[in-house]
C-alpha positions in Angstrom: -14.3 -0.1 -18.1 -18.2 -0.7 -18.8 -20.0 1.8 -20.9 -22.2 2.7 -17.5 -19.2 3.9 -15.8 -17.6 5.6 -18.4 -20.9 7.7 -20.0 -22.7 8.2 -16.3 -20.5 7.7 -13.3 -17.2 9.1 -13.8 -18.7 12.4 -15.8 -20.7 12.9 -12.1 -17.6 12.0 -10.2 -15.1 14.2 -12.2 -17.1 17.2 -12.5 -16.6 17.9 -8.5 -13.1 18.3 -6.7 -11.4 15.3 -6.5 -10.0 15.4 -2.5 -14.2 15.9 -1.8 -15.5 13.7 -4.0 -12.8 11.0 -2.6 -14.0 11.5 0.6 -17.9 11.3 -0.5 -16.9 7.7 -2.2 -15.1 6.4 0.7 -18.0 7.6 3.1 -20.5 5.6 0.8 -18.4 2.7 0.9 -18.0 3.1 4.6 -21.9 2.8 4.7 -22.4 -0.4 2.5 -19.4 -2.0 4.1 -21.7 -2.7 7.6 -24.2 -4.4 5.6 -23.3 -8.0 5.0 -26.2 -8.5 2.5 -25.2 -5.7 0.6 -21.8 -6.4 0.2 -22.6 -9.7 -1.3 -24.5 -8.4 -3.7 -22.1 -5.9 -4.9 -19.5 -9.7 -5.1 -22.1 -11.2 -7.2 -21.0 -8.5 -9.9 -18.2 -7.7 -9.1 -15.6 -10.4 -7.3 -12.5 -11.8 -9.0 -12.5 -15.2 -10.1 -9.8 -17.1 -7.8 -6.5 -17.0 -8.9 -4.7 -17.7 -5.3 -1.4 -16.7 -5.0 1.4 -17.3 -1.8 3.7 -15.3 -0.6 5.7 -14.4 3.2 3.0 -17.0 4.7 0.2 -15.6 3.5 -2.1 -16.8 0.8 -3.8 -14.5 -1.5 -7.5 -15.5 -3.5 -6.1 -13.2 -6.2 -3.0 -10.9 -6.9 -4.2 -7.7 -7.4 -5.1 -5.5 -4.1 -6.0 -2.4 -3.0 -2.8 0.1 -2.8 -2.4 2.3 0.6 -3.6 5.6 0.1 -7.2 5.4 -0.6 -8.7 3.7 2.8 -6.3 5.1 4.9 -8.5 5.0 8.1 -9.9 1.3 7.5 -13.1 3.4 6.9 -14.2 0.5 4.6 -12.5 -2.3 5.1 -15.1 -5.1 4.6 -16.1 -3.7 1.0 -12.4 -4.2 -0.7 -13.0 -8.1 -1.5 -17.0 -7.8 -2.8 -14.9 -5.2 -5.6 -12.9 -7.6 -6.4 -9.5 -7.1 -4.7 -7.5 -10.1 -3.3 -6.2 -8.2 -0.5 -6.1 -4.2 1.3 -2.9 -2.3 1.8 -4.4 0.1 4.5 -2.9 4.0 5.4 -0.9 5.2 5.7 -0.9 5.6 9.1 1.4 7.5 11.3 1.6 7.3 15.2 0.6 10.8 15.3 -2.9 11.8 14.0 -2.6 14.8 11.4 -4.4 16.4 8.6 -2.1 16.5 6.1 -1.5 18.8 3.9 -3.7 22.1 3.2 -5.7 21.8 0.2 -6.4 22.0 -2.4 -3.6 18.9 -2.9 -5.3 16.4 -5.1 -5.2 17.4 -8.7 -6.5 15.3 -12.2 -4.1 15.1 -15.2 -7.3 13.4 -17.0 -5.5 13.0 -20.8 -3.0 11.4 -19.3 -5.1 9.7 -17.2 -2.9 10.5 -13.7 -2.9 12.3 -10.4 -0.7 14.7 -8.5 -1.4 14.3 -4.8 0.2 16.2 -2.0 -2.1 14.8 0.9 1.0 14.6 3.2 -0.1 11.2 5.3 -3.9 12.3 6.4 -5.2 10.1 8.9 -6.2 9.7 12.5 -3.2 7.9 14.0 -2.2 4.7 14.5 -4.4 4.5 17.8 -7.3 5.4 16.0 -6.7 2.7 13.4 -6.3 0.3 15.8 -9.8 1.0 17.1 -11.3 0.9 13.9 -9.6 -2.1 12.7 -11.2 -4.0 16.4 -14.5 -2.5 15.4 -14.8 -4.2 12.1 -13.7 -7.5 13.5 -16.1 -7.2 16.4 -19.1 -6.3 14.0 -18.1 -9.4 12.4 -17.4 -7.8 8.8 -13.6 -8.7 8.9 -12.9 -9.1 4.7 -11.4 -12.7 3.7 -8.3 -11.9 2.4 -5.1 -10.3 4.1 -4.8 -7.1 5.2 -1.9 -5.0 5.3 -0.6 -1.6 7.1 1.1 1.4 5.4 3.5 2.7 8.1 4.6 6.4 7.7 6.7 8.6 9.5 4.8 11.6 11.6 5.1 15.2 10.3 6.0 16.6 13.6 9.4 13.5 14.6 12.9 14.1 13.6 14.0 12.7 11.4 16.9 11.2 14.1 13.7 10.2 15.9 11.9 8.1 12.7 12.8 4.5 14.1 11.0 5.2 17.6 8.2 6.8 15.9 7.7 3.6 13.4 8.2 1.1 15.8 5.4 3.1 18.1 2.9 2.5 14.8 3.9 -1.1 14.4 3.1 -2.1 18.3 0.3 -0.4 18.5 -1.3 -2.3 15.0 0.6 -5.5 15.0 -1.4 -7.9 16.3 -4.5 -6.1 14.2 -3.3 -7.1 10.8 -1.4 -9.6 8.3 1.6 -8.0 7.2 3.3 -4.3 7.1 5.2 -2.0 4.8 7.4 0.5 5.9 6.7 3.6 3.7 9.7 5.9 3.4 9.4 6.9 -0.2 6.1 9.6 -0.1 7.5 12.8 -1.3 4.6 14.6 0.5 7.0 14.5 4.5 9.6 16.9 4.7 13.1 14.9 3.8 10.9 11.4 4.2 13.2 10.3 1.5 16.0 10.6 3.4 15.3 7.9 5.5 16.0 5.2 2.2 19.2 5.7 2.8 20.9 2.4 3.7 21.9 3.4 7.4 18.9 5.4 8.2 16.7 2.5 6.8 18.7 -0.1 9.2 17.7 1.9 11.9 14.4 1.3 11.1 14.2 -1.7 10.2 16.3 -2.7 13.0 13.8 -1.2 15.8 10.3 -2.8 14.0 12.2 -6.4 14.0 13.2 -5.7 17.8 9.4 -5.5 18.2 8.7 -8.2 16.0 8.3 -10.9 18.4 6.4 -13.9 18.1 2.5 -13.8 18.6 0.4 -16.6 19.9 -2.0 -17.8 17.5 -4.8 -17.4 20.1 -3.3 -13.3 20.8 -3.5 -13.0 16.7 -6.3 -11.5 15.4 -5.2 -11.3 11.7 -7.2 -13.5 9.0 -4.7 -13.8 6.2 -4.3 -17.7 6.0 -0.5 -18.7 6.8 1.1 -21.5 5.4 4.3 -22.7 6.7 6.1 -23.3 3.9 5.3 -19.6 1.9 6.4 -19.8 -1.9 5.3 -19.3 -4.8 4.0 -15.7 -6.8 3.7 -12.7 -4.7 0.6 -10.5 -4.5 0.1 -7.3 -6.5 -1.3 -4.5 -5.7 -2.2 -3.4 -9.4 0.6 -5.3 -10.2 1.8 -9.2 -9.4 5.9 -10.0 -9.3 6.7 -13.4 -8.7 9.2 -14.9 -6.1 10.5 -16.7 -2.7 11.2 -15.8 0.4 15.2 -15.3 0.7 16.1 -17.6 3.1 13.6 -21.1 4.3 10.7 -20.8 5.8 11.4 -17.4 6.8 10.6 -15.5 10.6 6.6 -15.1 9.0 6.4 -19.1 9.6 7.2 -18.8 13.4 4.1 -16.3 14.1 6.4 -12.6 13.0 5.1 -10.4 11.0 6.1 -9.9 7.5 7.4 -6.2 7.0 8.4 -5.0 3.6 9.5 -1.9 2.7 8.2 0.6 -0.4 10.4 2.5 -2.4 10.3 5.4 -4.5 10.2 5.1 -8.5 12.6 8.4 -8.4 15.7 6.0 -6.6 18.8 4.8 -8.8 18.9 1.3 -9.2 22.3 1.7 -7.1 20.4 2.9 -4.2 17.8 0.2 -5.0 20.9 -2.3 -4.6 22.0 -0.7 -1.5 18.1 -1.1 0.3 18.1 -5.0 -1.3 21.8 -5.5 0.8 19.2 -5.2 4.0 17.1 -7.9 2.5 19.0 -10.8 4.8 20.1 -9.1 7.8 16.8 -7.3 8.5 14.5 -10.0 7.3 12.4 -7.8 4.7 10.0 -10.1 3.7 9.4 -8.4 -0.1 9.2 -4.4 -1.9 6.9 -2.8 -2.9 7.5 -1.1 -6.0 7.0 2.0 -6.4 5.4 4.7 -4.5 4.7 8.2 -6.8 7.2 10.2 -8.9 8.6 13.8 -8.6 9.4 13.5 -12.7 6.8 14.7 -14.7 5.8 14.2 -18.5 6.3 16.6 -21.3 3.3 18.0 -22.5 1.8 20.6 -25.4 -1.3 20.8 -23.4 -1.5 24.3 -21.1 -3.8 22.1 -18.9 -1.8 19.6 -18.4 1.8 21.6 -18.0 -0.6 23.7 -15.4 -1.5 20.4 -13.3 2.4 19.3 -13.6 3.7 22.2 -12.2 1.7 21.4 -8.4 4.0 20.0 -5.9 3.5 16.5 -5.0 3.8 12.7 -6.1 2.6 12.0 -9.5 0.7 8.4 -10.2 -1.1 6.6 -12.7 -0.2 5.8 -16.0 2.9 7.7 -17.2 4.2 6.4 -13.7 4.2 2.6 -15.2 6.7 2.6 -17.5 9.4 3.8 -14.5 7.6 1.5 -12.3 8.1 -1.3 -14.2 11.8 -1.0 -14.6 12.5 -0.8 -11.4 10.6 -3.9 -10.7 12.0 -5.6 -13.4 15.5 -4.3 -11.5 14.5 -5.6 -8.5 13.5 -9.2 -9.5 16.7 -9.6 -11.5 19.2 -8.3 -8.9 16.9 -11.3 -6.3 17.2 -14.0 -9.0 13.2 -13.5 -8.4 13.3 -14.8 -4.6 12.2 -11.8 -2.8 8.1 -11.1 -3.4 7.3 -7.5 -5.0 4.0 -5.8 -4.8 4.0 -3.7 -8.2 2.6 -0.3 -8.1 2.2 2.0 -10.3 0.1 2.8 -13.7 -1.9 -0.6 -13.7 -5.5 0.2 -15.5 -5.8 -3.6 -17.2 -5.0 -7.3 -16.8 -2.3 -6.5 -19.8 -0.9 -3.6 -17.3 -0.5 -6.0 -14.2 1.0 -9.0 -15.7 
């Protein structure tokens, strides 16, 4: 973290309320990301140095990406690789546009250097995404690296109703990006959670494969470069884990999407066991590990113990230790075949690897 950021920038950005001041950064962004020129010169500062990584048929110039839950409209899509990040998780997005969660439901545990967030899926809808995602590529500022789709569940479906209301998402947006995660680990939905069980998770999984179908290369708008023999380390975002697809060339080789599913830090490595069990029959093509916590950390600060005690999911870095087991968890039980996107507390190169 350079002395400029630390002494001038994030004084300015912490001294307002963090939901506003989230959506004045991502409407800046949104403004630079239109201008080519501009963009380029924030890369010249700025851009990793390659460090390619392949994983479900997709090849990566780096391993660390942007996690879902800060662009979750696409609002600035093209920016994401000029800052460095080898791809964009995007969303989440839900197939019903809602606000989310009253505020105020972002709150900074700054000595601990973490975040409760209730935001409760905010976004415009999986329609709306689509549009936005066709804009970009039509104003020719589609980023160079793979882009992926947060799918949530809407506020307003049953939960008996969750694999319609998924699979809704995933037709709507699958031909508009690279690969897809399947997020039912947020705490922020009513009983969300529920739906990592093993059966309910089936059901899911089962309805987005039964829309899975192959797409032509010339119906395929998606950039991510595919190779048809995928291998090798799997992306990060914050985090790298390093593994194979499960079984040959996998379903991403014959023009399917790869869908992967995200799972909650709070699980027991039993019910982790029980989602990995869906691995083969449902074709997941990799986890990522782990969305945000409902523990909290002990603390003698008042300030802190006040922020702890809001409702919501709680990230950043006391969330890494717990993150890191279960991905540690979750490579052993797959003999480190099955690619994991590691979430969770990652502020430095040591962090990630």
């Amino acid at each position: 973290m350079s002395w400029f950021y630390r002494a001038l920038v994030r004084p300015a950005l912490f001294a307002e309320d963090p939901d506003e001041m989230h959506h004045r950064t991502l409407a800046t962004l949104r403004c630079l990301s239109r201008h080519e020129t501009l963009c380029e010169a924030l890369a010249t500062f700025l851009a990793a140095p390659p460090l390619p990584v392949e994983a479900f048929g997709l090849k990566f110039p780096n391993p660390v990406g942007l996690a879902a839950g800060l662009d979750k409209d696409a609002a600035a899509l093209p920016i994401w690789p000029a800052l460095g990040f080898g791809f964009s998780e995007l969303g989440g997005v839900t197939w019903h546009a809602q606000s989310g969660q009253p505020t105020p439901r972002l709150f900074r545990a700054v000595a601990d250097a973490a975040l409760i967030n209730r935001m409760g899926f905010n976004n415009a809808g999986a329609e709306a995404m689509a549009g936005q995602l066709a804009e970009w590529r039509a104003l020719g500022r589609w980023p160079n690296h793979p882009v992926g789709l947060n799918l949530g569940k809407s506020k307003i479906t049953p939960l008996e109703q969750a694999p319609r209301d998924y699979a809704c998402s995933f037709r709507q947006l699958r031909a508009q990006a690279d690969f897809f995660v399947v997020n039912v680990s947020s705490p922020n939905t009513p009983n969300l959670r529920q739906l990592q069980d093993k059966a309910a998770l089936d059901e899911i999984l089962a309805a987005l494969q039964e829309v899975n179908q192959p797409v032509s290369r010339g119906d395929d708008p998606g950039t991510g470069d595919r190779k048809e023999e995928p291998g090798g380390t799997s992306p990060g975002a914050a985090a790298t884990g390093t593994g194979r697809p499960p079984t040959g060339d996998g379903p991403w080789a014959t023009g399917r999407k790869p869908i992967l599913v995200k799972v909650a830090p709070d699980l027991s490595f039993a019910a982790l066991d029980d989602i990995l069990e869906l691995v083969v029959p449902r074709e997941i093509a990799g986890i990522v590990a782990t969305n945000t916590t409902l523990s909290r950390p002990t603390s003698a600060s008042a300030d802190l113990r006040r922020v702890y005690a809001e409702a919501g999911g709680l990230s950043g870095k006391p969330l890494r230790a717990r993150s890191t087991e279960v991905i540690r968890h979750l490579c052993r039980q797959t003999q480190g075949r099955l690619p994991i996107i590691g979430v969770g507390g990652i502020f430095n190169a040591a962090d990630a690897w």
